[in-house]
C-alpha positions in Angstrom: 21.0 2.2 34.5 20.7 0.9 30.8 17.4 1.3 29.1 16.6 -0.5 25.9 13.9 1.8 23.6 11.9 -1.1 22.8 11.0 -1.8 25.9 9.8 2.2 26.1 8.0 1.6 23.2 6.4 -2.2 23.8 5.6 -1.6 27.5 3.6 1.4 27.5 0.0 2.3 26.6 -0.7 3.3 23.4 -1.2 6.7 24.8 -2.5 9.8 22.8 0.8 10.7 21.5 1.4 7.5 19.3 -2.4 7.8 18.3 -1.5 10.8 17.2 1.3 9.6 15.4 -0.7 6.7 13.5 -4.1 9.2 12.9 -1.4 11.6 10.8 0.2 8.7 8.8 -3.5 7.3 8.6 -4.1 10.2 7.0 -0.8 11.1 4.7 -1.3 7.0 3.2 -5.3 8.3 2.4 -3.8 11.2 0.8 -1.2 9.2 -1.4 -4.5 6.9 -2.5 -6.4 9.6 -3.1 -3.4 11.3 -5.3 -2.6 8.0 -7.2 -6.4 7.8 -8.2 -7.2 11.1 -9.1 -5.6 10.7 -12.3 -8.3 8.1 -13.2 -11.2 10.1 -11.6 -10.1 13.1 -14.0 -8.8 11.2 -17.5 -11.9 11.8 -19.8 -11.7 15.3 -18.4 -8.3 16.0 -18.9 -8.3 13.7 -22.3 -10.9 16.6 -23.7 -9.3 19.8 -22.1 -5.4 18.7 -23.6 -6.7 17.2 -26.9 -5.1 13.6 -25.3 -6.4 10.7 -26.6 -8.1 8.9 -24.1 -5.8 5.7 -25.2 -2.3 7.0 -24.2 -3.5 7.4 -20.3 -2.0 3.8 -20.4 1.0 5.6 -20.4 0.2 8.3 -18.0 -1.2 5.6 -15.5 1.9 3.0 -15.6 4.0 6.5 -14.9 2.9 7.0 -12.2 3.4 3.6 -10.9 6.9 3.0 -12.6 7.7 6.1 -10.0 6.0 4.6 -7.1 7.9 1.3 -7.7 11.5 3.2 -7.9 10.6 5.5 -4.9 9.5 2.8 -2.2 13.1 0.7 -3.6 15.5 4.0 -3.9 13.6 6.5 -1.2 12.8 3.8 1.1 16.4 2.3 1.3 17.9 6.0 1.5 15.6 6.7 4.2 17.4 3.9 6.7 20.4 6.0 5.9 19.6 9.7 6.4 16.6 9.4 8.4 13.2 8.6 7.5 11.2 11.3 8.8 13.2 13.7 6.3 12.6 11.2 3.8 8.9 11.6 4.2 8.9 14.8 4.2 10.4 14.9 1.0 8.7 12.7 -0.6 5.2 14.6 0.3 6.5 17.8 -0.5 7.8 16.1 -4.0 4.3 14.4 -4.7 2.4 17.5 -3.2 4.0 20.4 -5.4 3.4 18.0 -8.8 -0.4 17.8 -8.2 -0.5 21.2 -7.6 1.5 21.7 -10.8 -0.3 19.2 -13.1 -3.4 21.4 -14.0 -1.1 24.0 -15.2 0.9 21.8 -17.7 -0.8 21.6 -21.6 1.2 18.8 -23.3 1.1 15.0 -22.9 5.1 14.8 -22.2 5.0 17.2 -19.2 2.0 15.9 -18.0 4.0 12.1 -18.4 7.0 13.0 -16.0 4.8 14.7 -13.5 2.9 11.8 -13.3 6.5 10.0 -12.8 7.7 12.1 -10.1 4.3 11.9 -8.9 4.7 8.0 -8.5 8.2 9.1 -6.6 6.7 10.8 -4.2 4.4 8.7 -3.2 6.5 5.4 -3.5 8.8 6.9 -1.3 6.4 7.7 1.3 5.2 4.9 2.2 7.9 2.5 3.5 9.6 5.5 5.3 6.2 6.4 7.1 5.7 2.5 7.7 9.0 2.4 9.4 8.4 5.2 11.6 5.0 3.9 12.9 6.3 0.6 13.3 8.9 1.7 15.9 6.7 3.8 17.7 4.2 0.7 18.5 3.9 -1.7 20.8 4.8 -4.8 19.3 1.7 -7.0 20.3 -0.1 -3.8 17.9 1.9 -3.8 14.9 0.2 -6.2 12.6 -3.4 -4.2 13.5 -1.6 -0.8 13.1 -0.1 -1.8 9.4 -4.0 -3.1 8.3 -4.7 0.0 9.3 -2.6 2.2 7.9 -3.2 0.2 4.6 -6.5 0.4 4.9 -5.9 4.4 4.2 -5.3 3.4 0.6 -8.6 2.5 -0.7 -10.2 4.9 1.7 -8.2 7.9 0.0 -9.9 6.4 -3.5 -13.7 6.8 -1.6 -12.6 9.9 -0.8 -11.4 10.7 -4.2 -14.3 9.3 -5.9 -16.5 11.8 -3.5 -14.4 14.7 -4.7 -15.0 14.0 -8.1 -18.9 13.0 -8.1 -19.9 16.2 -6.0 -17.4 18.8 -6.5 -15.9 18.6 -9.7 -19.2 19.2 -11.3 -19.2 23.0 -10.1 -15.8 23.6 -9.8 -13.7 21.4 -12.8 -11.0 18.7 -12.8 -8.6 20.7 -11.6 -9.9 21.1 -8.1 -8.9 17.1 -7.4 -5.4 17.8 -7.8 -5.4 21.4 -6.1 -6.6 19.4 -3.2 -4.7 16.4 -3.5 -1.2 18.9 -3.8 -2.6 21.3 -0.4 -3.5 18.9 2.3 -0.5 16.8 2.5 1.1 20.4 2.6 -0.8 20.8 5.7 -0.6 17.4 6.8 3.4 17.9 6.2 3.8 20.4 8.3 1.5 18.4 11.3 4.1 15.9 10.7 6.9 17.9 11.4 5.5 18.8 14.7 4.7 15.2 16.1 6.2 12.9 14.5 9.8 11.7 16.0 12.7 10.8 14.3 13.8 7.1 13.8 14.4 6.0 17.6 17.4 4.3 16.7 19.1 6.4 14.3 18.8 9.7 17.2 20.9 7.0 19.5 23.5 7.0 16.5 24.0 11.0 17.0 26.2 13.2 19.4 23.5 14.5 21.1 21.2 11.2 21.0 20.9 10.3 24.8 18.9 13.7 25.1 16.9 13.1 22.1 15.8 9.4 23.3 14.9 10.8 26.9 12.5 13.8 25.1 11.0 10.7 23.1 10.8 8.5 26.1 8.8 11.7 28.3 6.2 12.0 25.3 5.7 8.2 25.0 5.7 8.1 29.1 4.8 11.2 30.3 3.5 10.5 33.6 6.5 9.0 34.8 10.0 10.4 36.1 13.0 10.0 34.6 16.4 9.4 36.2 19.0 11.5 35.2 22.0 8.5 35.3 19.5 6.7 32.5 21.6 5.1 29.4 19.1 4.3 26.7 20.4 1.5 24.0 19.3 0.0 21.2 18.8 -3.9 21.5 16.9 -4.5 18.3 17.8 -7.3 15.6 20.3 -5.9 13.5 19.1 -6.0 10.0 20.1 -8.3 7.7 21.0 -8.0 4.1 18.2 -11.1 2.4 18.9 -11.7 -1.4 16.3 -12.4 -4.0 17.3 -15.6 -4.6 17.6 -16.8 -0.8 13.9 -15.7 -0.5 12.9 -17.3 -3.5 14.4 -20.4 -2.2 12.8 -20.2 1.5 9.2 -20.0 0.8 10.1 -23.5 -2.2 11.1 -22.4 -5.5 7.6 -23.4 -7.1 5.9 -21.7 -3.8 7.6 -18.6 -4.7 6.9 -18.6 -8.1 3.6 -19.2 -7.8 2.4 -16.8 -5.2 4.7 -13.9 -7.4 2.4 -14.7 -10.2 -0.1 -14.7 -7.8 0.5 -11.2 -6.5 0.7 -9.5 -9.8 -2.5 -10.8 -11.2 -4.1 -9.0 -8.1 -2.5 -6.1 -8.0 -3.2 -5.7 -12.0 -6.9 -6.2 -11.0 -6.4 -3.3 -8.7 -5.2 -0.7 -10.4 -7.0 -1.6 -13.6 -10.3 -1.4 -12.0 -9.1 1.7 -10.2 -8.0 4.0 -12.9 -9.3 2.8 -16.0 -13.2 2.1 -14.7 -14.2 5.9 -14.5 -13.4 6.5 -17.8 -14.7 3.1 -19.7 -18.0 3.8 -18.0 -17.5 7.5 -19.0 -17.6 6.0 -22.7 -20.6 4.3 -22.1 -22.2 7.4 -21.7 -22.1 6.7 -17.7 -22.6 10.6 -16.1 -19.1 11.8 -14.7 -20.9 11.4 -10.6 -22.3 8.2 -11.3 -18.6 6.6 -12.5 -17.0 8.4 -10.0 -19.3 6.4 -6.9 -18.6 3.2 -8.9 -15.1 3.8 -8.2 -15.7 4.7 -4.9 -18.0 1.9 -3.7 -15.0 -0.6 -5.5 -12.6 1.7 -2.6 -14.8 0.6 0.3 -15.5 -3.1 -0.8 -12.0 -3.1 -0.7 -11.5 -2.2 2.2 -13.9 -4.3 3.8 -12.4 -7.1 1.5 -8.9 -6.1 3.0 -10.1 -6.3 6.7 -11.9 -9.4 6.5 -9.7 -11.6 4.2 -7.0 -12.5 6.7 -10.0 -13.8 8.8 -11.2 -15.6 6.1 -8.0 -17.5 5.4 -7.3 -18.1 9.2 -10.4 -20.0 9.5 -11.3 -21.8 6.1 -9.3 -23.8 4.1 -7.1 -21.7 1.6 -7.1 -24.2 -1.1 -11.0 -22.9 -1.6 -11.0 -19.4 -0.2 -8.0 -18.5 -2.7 -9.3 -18.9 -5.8 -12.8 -18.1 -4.8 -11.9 -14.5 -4.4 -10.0 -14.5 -7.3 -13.2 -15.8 -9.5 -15.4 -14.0 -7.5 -13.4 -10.6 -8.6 -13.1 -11.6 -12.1 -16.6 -12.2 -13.0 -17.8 -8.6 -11.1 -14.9 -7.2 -13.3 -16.4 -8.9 -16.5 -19.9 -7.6 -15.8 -19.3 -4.3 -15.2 -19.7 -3.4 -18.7 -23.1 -4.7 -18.8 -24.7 -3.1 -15.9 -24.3 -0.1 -17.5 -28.1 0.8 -17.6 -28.6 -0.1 -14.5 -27.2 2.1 -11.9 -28.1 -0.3 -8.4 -26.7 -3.3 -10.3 -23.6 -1.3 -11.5 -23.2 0.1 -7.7 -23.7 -3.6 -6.3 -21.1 -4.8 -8.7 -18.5 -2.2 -7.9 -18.7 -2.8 -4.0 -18.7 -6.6 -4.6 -15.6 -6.6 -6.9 -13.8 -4.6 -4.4 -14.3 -6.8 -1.7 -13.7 -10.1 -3.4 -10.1 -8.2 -4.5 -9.1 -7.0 -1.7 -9.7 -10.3 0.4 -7.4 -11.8 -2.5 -4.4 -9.0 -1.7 -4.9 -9.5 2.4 -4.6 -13.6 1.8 -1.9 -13.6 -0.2 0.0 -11.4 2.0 -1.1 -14.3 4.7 -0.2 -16.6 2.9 3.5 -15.6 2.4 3.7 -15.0 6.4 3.2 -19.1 6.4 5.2 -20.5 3.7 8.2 -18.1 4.5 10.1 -19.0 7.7 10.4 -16.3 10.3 14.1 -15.7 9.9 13.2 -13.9 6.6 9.3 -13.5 6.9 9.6 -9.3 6.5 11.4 -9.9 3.6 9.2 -12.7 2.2 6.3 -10.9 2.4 8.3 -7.5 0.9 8.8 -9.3 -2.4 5.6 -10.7 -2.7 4.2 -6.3 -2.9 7.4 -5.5 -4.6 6.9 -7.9 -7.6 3.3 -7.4 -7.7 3.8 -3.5 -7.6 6.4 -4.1 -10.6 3.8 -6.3 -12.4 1.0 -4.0 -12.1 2.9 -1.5 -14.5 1.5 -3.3 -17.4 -2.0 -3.3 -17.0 -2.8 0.1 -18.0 -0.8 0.3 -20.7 -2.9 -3.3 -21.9 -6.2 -1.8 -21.5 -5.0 1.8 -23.1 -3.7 -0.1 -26.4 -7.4 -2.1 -26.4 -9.0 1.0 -26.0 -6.6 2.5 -28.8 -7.8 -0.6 -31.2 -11.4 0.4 -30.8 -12.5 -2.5 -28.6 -15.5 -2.2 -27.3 -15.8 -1.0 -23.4 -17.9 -5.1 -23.1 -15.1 -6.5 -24.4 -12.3 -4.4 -22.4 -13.8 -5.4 -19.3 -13.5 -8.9 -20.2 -9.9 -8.9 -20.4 -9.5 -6.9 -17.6 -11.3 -9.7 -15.6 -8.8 -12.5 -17.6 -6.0 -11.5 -14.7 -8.1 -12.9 -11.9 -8.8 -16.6 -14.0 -4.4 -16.8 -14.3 -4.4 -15.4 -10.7 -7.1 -18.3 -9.8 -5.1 -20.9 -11.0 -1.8 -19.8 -9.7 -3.3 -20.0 -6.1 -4.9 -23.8 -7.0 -1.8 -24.9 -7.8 0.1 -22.7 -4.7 -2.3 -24.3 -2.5 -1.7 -28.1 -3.7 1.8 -27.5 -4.1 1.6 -26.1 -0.3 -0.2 -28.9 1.1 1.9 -31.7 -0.7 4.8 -30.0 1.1 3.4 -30.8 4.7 2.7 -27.0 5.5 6.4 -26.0 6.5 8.5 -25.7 2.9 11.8 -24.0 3.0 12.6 -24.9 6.5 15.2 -27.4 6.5 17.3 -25.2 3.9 18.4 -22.5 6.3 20.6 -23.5 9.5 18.6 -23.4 12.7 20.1 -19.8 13.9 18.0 -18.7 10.4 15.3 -20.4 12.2 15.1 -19.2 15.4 13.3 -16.9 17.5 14.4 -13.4 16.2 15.2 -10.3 19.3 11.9 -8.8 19.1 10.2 -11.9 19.4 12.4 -12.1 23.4 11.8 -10.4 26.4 15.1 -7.7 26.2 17.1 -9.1 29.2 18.8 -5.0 30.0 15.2 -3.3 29.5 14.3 -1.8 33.2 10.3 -0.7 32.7 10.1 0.2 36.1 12.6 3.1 35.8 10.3 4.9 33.6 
């Protein structure tokens, strides 16, 4: 009797071993936000101790995301090819054992490539530890369990921003990247435990059959078994989507716009992210009280991030788009002068992070529409990947106005300028979109492009019952 794995995997309760699975990689993505923010929670600190002008952090910062951009490209391709669970285990280990080295390390150039390899690390542990969750869920959960496992992001920044208001104080800067390096050591080793290898690669080995029945009993373990079960892998085979064809699928102008989109939000990310703590810092803004800013941007994001797919369900895009975009940008742009007052400041800082992470979730809804379904993975991939490459540039933009003596007024101004491009990108996205009649793209691919993909079917071989 043949046995597909996806029907193991989508017709089974959740179960407390695949909760298991997601609460770990919950908790190794919170980790990697907490890591890629701790550098901005401790830059005045480390700027003093390292006689580091506060200016070149622009550097430091875009390291570590140049790194995160190569690892998720390099590391997450090389993990569909030697396994992605080893994969993400290195890429902890790699990003674990540099925080836990970057206290030690005195000048600016070793502290610049271990920020790099940092950004490797962490780049190439996400997409390999999205894979693996992906396959181990039910397919009716996926799109909840990725919002959630994104969600881990921002809530690793609150958790960053918690570190540094109430412990640093007492103990140093140091302390945020001793813990940063030591719990995904633990967490590395929980993963090692639990989590399974890639379901369809163990079918790929000599000894596979035996590996997909021990992953079949913990999915299923009240059920029995045969011993003359065959499991097989029916999944869509992946296909190999060029640049251009994608650019070409959502409309050449769609495209363009919504990349331009993408990178204007995720430079509003990051920006506010790292560089906030220490512009408020040089407003004489106490090392706790910059730190919750940050964090209370973390959470509004978060909400932001949960709510703005609703939001762009239900109202019309062509006004929810660029009012989060506006929204964001003038928070941004009046954060430098809340400075005396703290509950303004606060109230700011949760605001701007909801209004910017509603803009991330609705673009990312967005691309599922305009890109037909044939190549929507890969649609929506390009939209992160180009923003992720764009972002690379806004640090080092706020560290050379910082290093021409702007003032910290004026350097939140044009760190808000991002979200008025970003505004009108999605105006005219949204027009362009509408003018279109809704479906753009689709008549240039054949119909087989077009069509239901395998996952989206019922596997005709899959035999629940035996399980």
């Amino acid at each position: 009797m043949q046995i597909s794995i996806e029907s193991v995997v989508n017709h089974r309760p959740l179960g407390g071993y695949r909760v298991a699975i997601i609460a770990i990689c919950f908790l190794i993505v919170l980790t990697d936000g907490f890591d890629t923010q701790a550098i901005g929670f401790a830059a005045t600190a480390i700027a003093k101790a390292r006689a580091i002008p506060l200016s070149d952090f622009g550097h430091m910062f875009s390291a570590g995301l140049l790194g995160s951009a190569i690892g998720a490209f390099l590391l997450g391709t090389l993990g569909d090819r030697i396994g992605r669970r080893r994969l993400l285990m290195s890429s902890i280990l790699m990003f674990s054992l540099c925080s836990l080295t970057l206290p030690q390390l005195k000048s600016f150039p070793e502290i610049l490539a271990c920020r790099f390899l940092t950004g490797l690390g962490l780049g190439g542990a996400l997409p390999n530890l999205l894979a693996l969750c992906a396959e181990c869920t039910p397919r009716s959960m996926r799109g909840v369990v990725t919002g959630v496992l994104f969600a881990g992001f921002p809530a690793g920044g609150v958790a960053g921003a918690v570190v540094s208001a109430h412990v640093v104080p007492g103990f140093g800067w140091p302390v945020i990247f001793y813990i940063g390096g030591s719990v995904p050591l633990v967490l590395a080793c929980l993963a090692i435990a639990i989590l399974p290898p890639s379901l369809q690669s163990v079918l790929r080995t000599p000894d596979g059959q035996r590996q997909a029945a021990k992953i079949a009993r913990r999915i299923a373990p009240t059920r029995q078994l045969s011993q003359f079960v065959l499991f097989v892998d029916t999944s869509e085979p992946h296909q190999n989507i060029s640049l251009g064809r994608v650019y070409r699928a959502g409309g050449a102008r769609q495209s363009l716009l919504l990349w331009c989109a993408s990178c204007m939000c995720f430079i509003l990310l990051i920006d506010v992210a790292l560089w906030t703590p220490a512009l408020l810092r040089q407003e004489g803004v106490g090392q706790s009280s910059a730190a919750n800013v940050v964090g209370l941007f973390n959470l509004g994001s978060v909400i932001g991030t949960a709510f703005g797919g609703k939001l762009l369900d239900r109202l019309d895009p062509l006004m929810v788009l660029p009012v989060s975009f506006v929204g964001g940008g003038l928070c941004i742009s009046l954060l430098g002068h809340a400075v005396g007052h703290p509950p303004l400041l606060a109230l700011l800082g949760i605001l701007t992070g909801m209004f910017i992470g509603c803009c991330s979730a609705q673009l990312l809804g967005f691309a599922v529409r305009i890109y037909p379904n044939a190549m929507r993975a890969s649609g929506v991939g390009w939209v992160v990947a180009v923003g992720r490459a764009g972002q690379i540039a806004g640090p080092l933009t706020v560290g050379a106005l910082l290093s021409h003596g702007m003032a910290v007024k004026g350097i939140f101004l044009c760190v808000a300028l991002p979200a008025v491009f970003g505004a009108l990108a999605v105006l005219l996205l949204c027009r362009s979109w509408n003018i279109a009649g809704n479906d753009t793209g689709l008549d240039e691919f054949p119909a087989q492009m077009r069509s239901t993909p395998m996952d989206d079917r019922a596997t005709p071989i899959s035999s629940v019952e035996a399980l």
